[in-house]
N, C-alpha and C positions, 0 to 999 in steps of 0.2 A: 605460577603454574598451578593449574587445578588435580590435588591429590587423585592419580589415576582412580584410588579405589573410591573417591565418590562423582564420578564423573556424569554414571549414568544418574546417581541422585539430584544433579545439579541438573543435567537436561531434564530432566522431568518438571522440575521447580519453573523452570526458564520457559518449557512449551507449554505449560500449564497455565503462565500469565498472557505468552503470547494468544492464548487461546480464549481467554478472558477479552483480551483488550483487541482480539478478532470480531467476536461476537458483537460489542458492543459498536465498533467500527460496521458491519455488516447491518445492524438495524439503521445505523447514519446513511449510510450508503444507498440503502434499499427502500429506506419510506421518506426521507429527506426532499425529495422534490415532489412526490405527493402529499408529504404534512402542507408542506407550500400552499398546493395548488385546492386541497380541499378542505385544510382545518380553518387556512387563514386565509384564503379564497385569493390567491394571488394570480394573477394571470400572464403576468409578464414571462416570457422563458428568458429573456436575459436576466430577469431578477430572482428567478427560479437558480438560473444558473451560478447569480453573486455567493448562495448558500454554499455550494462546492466551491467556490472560489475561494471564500474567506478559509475554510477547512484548506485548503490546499498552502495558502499563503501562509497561516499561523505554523502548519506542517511543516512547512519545508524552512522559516525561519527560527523553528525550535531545534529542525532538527541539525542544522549548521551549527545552533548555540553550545545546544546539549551535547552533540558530540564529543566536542574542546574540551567542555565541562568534566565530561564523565573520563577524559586523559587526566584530569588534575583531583579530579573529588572521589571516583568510582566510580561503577556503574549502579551499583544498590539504590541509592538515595535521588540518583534521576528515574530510572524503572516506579519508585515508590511514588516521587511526584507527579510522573507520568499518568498513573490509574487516580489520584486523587481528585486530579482534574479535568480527566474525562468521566471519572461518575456528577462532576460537577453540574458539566456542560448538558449532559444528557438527561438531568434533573432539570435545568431552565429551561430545557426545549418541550418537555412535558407539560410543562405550564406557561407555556407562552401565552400569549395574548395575542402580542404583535410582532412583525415582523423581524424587527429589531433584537427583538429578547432570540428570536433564533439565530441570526445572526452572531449575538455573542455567544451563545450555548455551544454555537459550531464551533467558533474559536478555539473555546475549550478545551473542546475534544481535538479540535487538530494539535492545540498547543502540547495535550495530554500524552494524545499518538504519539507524536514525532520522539515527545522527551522518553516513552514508553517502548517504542520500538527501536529506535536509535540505543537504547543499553541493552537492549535484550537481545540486539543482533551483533553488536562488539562481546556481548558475554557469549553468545556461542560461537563465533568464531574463535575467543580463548577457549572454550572449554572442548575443541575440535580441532584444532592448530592443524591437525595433516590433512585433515576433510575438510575444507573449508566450502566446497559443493554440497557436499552429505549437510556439513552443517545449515548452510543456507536454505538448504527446502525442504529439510525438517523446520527451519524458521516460518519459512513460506510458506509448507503445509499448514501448522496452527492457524496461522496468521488468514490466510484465505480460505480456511475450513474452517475458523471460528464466523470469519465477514458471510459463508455461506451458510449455515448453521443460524448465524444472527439474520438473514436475511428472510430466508424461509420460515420460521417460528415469528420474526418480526411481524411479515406478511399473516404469520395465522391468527397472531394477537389480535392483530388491527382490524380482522374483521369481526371476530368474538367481541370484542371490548374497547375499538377507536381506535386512532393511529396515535393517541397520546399517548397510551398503555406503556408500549414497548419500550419508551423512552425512559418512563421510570423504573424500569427493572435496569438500568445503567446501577442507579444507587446501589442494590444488590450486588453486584457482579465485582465494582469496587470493592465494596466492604470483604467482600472474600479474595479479592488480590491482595490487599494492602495489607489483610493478615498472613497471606501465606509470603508474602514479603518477608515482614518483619520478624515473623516466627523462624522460616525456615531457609529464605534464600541466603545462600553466603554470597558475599563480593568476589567477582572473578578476577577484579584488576588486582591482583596480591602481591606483584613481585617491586621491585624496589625502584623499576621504570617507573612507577607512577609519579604524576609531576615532573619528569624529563621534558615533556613538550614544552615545558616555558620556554627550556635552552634552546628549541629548536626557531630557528630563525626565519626570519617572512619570504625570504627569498628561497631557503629549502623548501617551507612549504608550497610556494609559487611554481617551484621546479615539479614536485609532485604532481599538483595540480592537475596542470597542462597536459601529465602522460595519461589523465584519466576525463582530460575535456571529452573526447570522442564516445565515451560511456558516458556522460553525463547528456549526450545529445540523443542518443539513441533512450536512456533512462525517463528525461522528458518528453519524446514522441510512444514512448509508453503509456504515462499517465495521462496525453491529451485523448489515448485511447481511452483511456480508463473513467475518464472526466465523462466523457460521450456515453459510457455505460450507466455510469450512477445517475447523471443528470437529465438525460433525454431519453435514451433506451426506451425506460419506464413510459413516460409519455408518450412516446411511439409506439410502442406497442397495445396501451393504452386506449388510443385513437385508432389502433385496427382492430376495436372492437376486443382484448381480448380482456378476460376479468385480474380481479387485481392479485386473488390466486395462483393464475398461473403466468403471470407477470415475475412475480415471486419466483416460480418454481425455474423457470426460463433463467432468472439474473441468479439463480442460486446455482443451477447448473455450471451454467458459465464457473464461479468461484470455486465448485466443488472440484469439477475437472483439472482446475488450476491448482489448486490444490492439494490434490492427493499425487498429482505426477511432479510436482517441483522436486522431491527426495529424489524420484529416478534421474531427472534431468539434473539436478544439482550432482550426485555422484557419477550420472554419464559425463558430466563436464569435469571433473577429475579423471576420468580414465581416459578421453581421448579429444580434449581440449574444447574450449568454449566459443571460442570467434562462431563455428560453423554452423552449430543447432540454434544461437542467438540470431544469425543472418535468417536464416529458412523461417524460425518463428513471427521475424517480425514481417518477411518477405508476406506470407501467406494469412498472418492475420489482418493487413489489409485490404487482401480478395474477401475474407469472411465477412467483414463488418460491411462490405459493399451487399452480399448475400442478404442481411436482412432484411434490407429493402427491397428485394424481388421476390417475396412470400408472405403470407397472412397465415398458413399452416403452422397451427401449434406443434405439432410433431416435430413440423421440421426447424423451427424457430427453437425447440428444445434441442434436436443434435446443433444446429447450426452455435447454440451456446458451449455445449460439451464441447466441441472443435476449437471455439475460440481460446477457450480454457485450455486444452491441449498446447494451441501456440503460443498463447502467453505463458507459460511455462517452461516452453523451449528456450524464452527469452529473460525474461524475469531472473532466475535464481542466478545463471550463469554470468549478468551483468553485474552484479553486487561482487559474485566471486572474483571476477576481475578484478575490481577494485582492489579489494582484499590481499589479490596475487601483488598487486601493483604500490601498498600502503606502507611505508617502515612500522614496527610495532609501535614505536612510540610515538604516535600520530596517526595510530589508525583508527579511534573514533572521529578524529575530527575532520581526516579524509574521508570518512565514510558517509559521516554526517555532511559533508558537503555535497557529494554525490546525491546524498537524498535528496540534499536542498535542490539542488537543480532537476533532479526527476518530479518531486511534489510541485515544483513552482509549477509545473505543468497542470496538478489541477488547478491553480489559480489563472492562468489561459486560457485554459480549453475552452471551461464554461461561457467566459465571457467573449472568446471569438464565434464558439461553434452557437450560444446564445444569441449571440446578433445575427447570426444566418442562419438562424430558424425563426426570428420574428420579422424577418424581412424577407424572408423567401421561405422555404420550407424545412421541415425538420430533416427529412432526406437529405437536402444538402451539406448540412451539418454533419452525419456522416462521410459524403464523398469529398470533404475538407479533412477531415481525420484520419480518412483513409493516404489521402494523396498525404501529410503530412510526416504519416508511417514508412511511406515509399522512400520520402527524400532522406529520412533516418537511415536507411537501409543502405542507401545508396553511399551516405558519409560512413558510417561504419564500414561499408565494404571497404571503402579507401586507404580512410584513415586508423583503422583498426588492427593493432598486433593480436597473436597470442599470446596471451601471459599463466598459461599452465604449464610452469617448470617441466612437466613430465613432455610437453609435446613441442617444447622450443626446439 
């Protein structure tokens, strides 16, 4: 257990990185299919979209690894490898040449994220044990206010100074986690549990599992949302004429929104349970993603982003908290970590289905596959989905 009197000290350390390894995530995010399509003249959108993909697939199998890991080693020494190797990736992507060199840089950083955000999000749910909502989107805040932050300056780098710029200010960003790392974060996993997960056996965690497949379905028709935004968005939006300014300012909205309401939505899903703001969010974000297809208006392509952002928020913090409600403590990085895995494997999907039906028909339809995607999630959550907020059983 984390000493009540430095609790607030330890969340500050914790959203400080999360906020680091946001930023840096949000310039990935936001110039990544444009570095593609104009540093290294790529044309293809399916190979536009392998770039999210490989980020998605390194994500979501670091962060099943990392998880386990950080039950038996800590969470300190994954968080620290985490930032090392995404200032890595985001320095070979700056200097790339060819396509290939982005391709592994992406890696990196997904390997970096996953191992990066997977301890930063078991250390605040220890360092929040009753609020494990609160805790989560204060997580989510950083995390998608650093990606929005990084996305917007991303965007204003790249046209001052090239879309390779922004990439090597990753190095920077590193160097200042990895010291406030080592200097000042303590290790949350402190109590004498650590290394219990050996004894726990494959069939408990099997039984685990299963109570949190139906979060894992609904986690991954999130990201195949998410895949459609980082990957194509841009280039839709792009091809309605709009500039690469307020491209930016639109995908930055969207994370900002999301961003700053995860803490209400994460503590609203403590006071009167999560199944129900989760359903409506994910119900309604995809009527929105349908929306941006029936407008060329910046104005309205800017609330129509703010909106979406509101609903992924609805949905977002309070499915992790589940988990969380759902997790034995001694096993709950590595259930959490698997959760992830199965929400991130969805960007390694998305790209590449909503990618083939944008080069073979159009990029609209790519949306209205993402959309319908979103729908059938909703529909298996409403089924198969309990409440698991003690306060509202």
């Amino acid at each position: 257990m984390i000493d009540p009197k430095r609790i607030r000290f330890v969340l500050i350390c914790l959203l400080t990185l999360e906020l680091i390894s946001g930023i840096e995530w949000g310039i990935h995010r936001g110039l990544s299919s444009l570095y593609a399509k104009q540093v290294l003249s790529i044309s293809s959108y399916i190979q536009i979209g392998y770039i999210v993909s490989v980020f998605g697939l390194s994500k979501a199998i670091t962060n099943l690894l990392f998880g386990a890991i950080s039950d038996r080693i800590g969470r300190k020494p994954v968080i620290l490898l985490g930032i090392i190797l995404t200032g890595l990736g985001g320095a070979l992507i700056g200097s790339a040449t060819e396509y290939a060199s982005v391709l592994i840089g992406t890696a990196f950083i997904g390997v970096g994220g996953g191992a990066t955000f997977v301890g930063i999000m078991v250390s605040m749910i220890e360092t929040l044990p009753l609020q494990i909502g609160l805790g989560m989107g204060l997580f989510e805040l950083a995390a998608y206010g650093g990606s929005s932050i990084g996305t917007y300056f991303g965007g204003g780098f790249s046209l001052n100074y090239g879309l390779r710029y922004p990439f090597y200010f990753f190095g920077v960003l590193s160097i200042i986690g990895a010291a406030l790392i080592l200097l000042l974060l303590p290790e949350t996993n402190t109590d004498k549990q650590r290394g219990t997960a050996l004894y726990i056996t494959p069939k408990r965690v099997v039984r685990d599992f299963i109570k949190i497949a139906p979060l894992c379905i609904g986690g991954f028709s999130s990201k195949i949302l998410d895949s459609l935004v980082i990957s194509f968005l841009p280039l839709f939006l792009v091809g309605s004429q709009l500039s690469l300014d307020r491209v930016a300012i639109v995908l930055s909205s969207y994370t900002l929104s999301w961003a700053l309401l995860q803490p209400v939505t994460g503590h609203l899903s403590d006071r009167i349970g999560r199944k129900a703001i989760t359903l409506i969010g994910l119900a309604f974000s995809s009527i929105t993603m349908v929306a941006f297809t029936l407008t060329v208006d910046y104005i309205f392509l800017v609330l129509l982003a703010l909106l979406l952002g509101v609903e992924a928020a609805l949905f977002y913090t309070p499915l992790v908290a589940m988990v969380s409600d759902i997790a034995p403590s001694e096993v709950e990085g590595t259930l959490i970590g698997s959760y992830r895995f199965f929400r991130d494997i969805g960007y390694f999907f998305g790209p590449i289905i909503l990618g083939e039906i944008a080069d073979f028909y159009r990029l609209n339809y790519s949306i209205y596959v993402a959309s319908a995607i979103i729908v059938s999630a909703t529909f298996i959550l409403g089924l198969f989905l309990e409440e698991t907020n003690p306060k509202n059983i």
